[in-house]
N, C-alpha and C positions, 0 to 999 in steps of 0.2 A: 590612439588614432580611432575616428570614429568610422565604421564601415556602413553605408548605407543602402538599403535593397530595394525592390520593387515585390509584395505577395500578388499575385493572384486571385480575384475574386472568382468564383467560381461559377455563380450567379452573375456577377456584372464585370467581364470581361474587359470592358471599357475603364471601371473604376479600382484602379490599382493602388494599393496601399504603400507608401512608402513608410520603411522600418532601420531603426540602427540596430545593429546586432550587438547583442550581450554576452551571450556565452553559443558556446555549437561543440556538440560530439559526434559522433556517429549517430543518433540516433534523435538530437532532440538539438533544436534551435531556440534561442529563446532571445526575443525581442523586446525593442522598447519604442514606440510612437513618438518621433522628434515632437518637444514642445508641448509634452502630458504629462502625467505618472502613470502612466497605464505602459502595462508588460506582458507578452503572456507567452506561449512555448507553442511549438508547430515540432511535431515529431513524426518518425519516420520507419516505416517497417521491414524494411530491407536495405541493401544498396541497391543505387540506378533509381529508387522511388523519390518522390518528390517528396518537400516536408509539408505536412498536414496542420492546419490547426483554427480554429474558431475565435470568433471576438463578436461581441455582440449581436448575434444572431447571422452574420457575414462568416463566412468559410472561404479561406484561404488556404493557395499554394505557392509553393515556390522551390524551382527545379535546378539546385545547383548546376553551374559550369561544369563540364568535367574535367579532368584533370590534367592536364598538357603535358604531353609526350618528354619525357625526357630527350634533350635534342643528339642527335647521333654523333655530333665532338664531344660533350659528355659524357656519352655511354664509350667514349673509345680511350679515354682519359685512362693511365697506369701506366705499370710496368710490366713490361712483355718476357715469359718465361722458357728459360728454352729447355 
């Protein structure tokens, strides 16, 4: 399944890159240009940072979702100990 993004220009705010994702760890995203060969990586220096990275003289971001709550019927799910 192919997952598709939006980076962030940095510079041009208006001109948003759309990207398929390739691989993603903790610390490095690496993309592919629907409709190119062109790839490159946007990595990241902490958690909570957004992922950094450059293409042809254009500087991009792009600020993961965060992570959604585990919902409270799940967190109540088991078996109760007496």
């Amino acid at each position: 399944m192919e997952r598709l993004i939006w980076l962030t220009d940095v510079d041009r705010a208006e001109e948003p890159l759309q990207v398929s994702i390739e691989a993603r760890s903790e610390t490095t995203l690496r993309v592919l240009v629907p409709n190119t060969v062109v790839h490159f990586e946007l990595r990241r220096s902490g958690d909570g940072r957004p992922f950094e990275g450059a293409l042809g003289g254009r500087y991009f971001l792009f600020e993961p979702a965060p992570p959604e709550p585990a919902s409270a019927a799940t967190a109540e799910v088991g078996t109760r100990r007496k």
